[in-house]
C-alpha positions as CSV (number, residue, x, y, z in Angstrom):
1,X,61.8,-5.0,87.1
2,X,59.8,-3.1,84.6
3,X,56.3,-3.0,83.9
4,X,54.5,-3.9,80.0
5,X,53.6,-0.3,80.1
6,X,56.9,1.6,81.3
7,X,58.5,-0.8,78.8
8,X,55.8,-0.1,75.5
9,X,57.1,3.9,76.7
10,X,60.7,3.1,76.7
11,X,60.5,1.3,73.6
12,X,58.9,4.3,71.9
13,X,61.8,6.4,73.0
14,X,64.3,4.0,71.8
15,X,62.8,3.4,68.3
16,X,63.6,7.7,68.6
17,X,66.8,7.9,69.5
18,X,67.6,4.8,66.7
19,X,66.5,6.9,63.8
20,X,68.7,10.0,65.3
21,X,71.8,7.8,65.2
22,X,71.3,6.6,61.9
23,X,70.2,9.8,60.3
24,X,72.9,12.1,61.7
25,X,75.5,9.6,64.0
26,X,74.7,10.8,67.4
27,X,72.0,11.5,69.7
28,X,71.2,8.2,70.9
29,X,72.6,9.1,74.7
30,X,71.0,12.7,74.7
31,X,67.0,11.0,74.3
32,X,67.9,7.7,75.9
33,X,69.7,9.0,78.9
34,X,67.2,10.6,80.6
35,X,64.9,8.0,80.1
36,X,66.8,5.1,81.3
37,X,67.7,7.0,84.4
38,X,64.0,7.5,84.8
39,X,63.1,3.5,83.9
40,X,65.9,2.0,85.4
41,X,67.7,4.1,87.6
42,X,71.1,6.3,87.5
43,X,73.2,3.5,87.8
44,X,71.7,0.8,85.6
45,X,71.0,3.3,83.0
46,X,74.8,3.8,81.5
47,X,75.1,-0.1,80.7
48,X,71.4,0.0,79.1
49,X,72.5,2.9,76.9
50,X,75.4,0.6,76.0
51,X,74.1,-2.1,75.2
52,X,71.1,-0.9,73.1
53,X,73.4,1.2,71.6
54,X,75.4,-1.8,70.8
55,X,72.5,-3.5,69.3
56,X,70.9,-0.4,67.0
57,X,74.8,0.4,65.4
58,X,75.5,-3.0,65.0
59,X,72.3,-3.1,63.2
60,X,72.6,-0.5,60.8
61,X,76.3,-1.6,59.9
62,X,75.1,-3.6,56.6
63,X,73.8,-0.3,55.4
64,X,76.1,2.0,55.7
65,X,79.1,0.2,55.3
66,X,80.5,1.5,51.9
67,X,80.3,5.0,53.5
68,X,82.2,4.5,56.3
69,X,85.6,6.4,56.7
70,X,87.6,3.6,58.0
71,X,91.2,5.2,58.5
72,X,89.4,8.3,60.5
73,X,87.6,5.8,62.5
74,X,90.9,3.9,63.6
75,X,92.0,7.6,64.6
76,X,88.8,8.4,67.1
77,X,88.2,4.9,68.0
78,X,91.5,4.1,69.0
79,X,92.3,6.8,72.2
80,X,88.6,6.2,72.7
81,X,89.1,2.9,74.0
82,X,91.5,3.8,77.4
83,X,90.0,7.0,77.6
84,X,86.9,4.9,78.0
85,X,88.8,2.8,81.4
86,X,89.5,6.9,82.8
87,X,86.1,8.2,82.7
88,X,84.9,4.7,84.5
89,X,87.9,5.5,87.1
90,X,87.2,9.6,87.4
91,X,83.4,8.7,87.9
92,X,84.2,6.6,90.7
93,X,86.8,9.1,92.0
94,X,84.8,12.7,91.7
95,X,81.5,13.5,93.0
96,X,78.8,12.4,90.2
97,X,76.8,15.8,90.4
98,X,80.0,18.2,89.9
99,X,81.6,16.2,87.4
100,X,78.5,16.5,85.1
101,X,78.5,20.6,85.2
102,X,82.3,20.8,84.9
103,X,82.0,18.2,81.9
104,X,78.8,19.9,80.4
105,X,80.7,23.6,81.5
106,X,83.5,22.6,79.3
107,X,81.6,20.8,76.8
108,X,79.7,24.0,75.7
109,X,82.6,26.0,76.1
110,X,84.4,23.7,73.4
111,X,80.9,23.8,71.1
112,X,81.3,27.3,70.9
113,X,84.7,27.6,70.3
114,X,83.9,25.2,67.2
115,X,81.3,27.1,66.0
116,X,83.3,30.3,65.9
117,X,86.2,28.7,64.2
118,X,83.4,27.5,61.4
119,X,83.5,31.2,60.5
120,X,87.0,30.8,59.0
121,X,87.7,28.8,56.1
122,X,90.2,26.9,58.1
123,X,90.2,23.3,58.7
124,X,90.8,21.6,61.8
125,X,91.6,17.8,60.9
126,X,95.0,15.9,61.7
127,X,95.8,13.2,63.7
128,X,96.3,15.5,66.7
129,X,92.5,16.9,66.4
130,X,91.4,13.1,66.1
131,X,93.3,11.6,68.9
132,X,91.9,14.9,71.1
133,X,88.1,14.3,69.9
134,X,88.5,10.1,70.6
135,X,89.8,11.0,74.2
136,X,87.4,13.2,74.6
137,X,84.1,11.1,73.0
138,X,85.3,8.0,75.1
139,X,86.3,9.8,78.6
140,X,82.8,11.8,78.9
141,X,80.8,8.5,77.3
142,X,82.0,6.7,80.1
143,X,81.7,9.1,82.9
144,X,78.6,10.5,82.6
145,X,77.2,9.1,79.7
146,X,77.2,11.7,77.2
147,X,80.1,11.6,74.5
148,X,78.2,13.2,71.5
149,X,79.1,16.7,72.4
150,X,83.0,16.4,71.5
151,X,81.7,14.4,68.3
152,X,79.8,17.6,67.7
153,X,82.9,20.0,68.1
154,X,85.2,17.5,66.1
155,X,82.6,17.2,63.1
156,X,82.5,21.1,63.3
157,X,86.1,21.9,63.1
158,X,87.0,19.5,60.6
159,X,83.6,20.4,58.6
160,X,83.2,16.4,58.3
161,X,80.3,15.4,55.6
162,X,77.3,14.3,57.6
163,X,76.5,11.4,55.3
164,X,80.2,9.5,55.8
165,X,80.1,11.1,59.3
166,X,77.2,9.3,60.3
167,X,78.0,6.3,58.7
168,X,81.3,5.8,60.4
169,X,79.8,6.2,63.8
170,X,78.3,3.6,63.9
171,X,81.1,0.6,64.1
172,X,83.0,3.6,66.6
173,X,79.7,3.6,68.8
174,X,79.7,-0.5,68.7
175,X,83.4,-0.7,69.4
176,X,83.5,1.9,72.2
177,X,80.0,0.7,74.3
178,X,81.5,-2.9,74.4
179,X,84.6,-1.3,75.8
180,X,82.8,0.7,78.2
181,X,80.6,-2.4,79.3
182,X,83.8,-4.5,79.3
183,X,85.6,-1.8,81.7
184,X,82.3,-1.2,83.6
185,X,82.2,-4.8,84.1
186,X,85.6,-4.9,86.0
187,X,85.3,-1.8,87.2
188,X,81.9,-1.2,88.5
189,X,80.1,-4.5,88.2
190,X,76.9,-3.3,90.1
191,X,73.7,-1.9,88.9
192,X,73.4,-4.1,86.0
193,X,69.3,-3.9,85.3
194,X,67.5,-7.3,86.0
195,X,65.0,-7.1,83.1
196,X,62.8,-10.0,82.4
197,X,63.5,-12.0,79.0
198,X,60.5,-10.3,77.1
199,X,61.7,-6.8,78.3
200,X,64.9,-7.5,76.7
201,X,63.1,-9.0,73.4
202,X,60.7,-6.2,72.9
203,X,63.3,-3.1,73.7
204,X,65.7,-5.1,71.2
205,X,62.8,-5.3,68.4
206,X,62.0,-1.4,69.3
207,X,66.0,-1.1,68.1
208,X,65.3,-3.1,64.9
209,X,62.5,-1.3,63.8
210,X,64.0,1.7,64.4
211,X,67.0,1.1,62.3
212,X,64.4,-0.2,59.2
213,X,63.1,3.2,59.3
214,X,65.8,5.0,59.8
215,X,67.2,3.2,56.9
216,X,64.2,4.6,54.7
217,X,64.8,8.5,55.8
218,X,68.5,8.9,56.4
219,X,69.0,10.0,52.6
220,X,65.9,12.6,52.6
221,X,67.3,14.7,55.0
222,X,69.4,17.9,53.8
223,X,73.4,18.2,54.3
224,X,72.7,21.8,56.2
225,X,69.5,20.2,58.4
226,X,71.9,17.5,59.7
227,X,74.2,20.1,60.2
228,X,71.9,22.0,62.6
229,X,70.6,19.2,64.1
230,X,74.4,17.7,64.9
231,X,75.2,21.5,66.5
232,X,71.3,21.7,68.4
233,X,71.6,17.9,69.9
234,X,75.4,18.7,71.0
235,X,74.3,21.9,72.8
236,X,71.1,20.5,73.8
237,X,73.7,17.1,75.5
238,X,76.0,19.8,77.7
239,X,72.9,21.8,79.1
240,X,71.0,18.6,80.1
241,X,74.3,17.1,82.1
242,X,74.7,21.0,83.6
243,X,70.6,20.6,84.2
244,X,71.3,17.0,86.1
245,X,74.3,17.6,88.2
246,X,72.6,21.4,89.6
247,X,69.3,19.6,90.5
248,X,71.5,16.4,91.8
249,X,73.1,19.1,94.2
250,X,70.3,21.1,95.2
251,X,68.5,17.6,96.3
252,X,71.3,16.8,98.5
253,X,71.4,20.5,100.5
């Protein structure tokens, strides 16, 4: 159950993490993350991400849809979608504390490498760098919740424009959460939040709004800014699952 309070503070977040998804195409998982797991609980918070997730993206399709890059979306989305069932089946498999530092080790790692390659006029951009990135977004999504890291690294290597960048995630972001919800479904059916009916509605309309607004500002923010803010929310994503899985260990010795 939540409380009108707890839910008024969770709606607040998600109207945040709305505007980051429509302004730059990620960063919906980094601010909600931590807050669901703190509102509802580790478990119940992955298919909460997913679903308002779901709702905000699905939302802000209508205005963004002439900027969508729909061939390089088939390439991510794609691998994304089995990659999805793996991460469901590695979280169930490895212990949920050391999977999120190796992931958010290796994440980093991988951010870095991206950033140094952005030195070099080199592009990084054919179908074997998609297919890679779409494993990669869709694996880590579903295991630990966090899939905007690789998006970081891919948009980085292949020096994607932020403006068709962000537009196109959002049908990927619909498309892979109902995957992931389907697969959890099968996979892990428990932990599913029991919300009451007006929770639901006003979390939803906290999505809505979000979008409108986002909607308003998405084309006053600068190329470069989005840039930075793409590269500082990707770090920001592998230090906070390294953050999670240390204090989850050091709670259970």
């Amino acid at each position: 159950m939540i409380d009108p309070v707890t839910l008024l503070l969770y709606a607040a977040a998600l109207l945040t993490a709305t505007v980051a998804q429509r302004v730059i195409g990620l960063g919906f998982g980094l601010i909600m993350g931590p807050v669901s797991v703190m509102v509802a609980g580790p478990i119940a918070a992955v298919p909460l991400n997913c679903i308002f997730a779901t709702v905000g993206c699905a939302l802000m399709l209508p205005g963004v849809w002439r900027d969508v890059d729909w061939r390089r979306l088939a390439w991510l989305v794609l691998p994304a979608i089995p990659a999805s069932v793996a991460g469901l089946l590695l979280a169930r498999t490895v212990p949920a504390d050391a999977l999120r530092i190796a992931v958010g080790v290796v994440t980093i790692a991988g951010l870095l490498l991206s950033l140094a390659f952005t030195r070099s006029r080199h592009t990084l951009d054919g179908p074997a760098t998609r297919i890679t990135a779409g494993l990669a977004i869709g694996g880590l999504n579903a295991a630990v919740g966090v899939g905007a890291p690789p998006v970081g690294a891919y948009a980085l290597v292949s020096r994607w424009t932020p403006r068709t960048m962000a537009a196109t995630m959002q049908p990927f972001w619909v498309v892979l959460n109902l995957s992931t919800l389907a697969g959890r479904e099968l996979l892990v059916p428990q932990g599913f939040p029991e919300w009451p009916w007006w929770a639901w509605l006003g979390a939803s309309a906290a999505a809505a709004l979000g979008t409108l607004l986002a909607h308003r500002i998405a084309h006053l923010v600068p190329e470069r800014a989005a840039r930075v803010t793409i590269v500082v929310l990707s770090l920001a994503g592998g230090a906070a699952v390294i953050a999670s899985g240390v204090a989850g260990l050091l709670a259970a010795s």
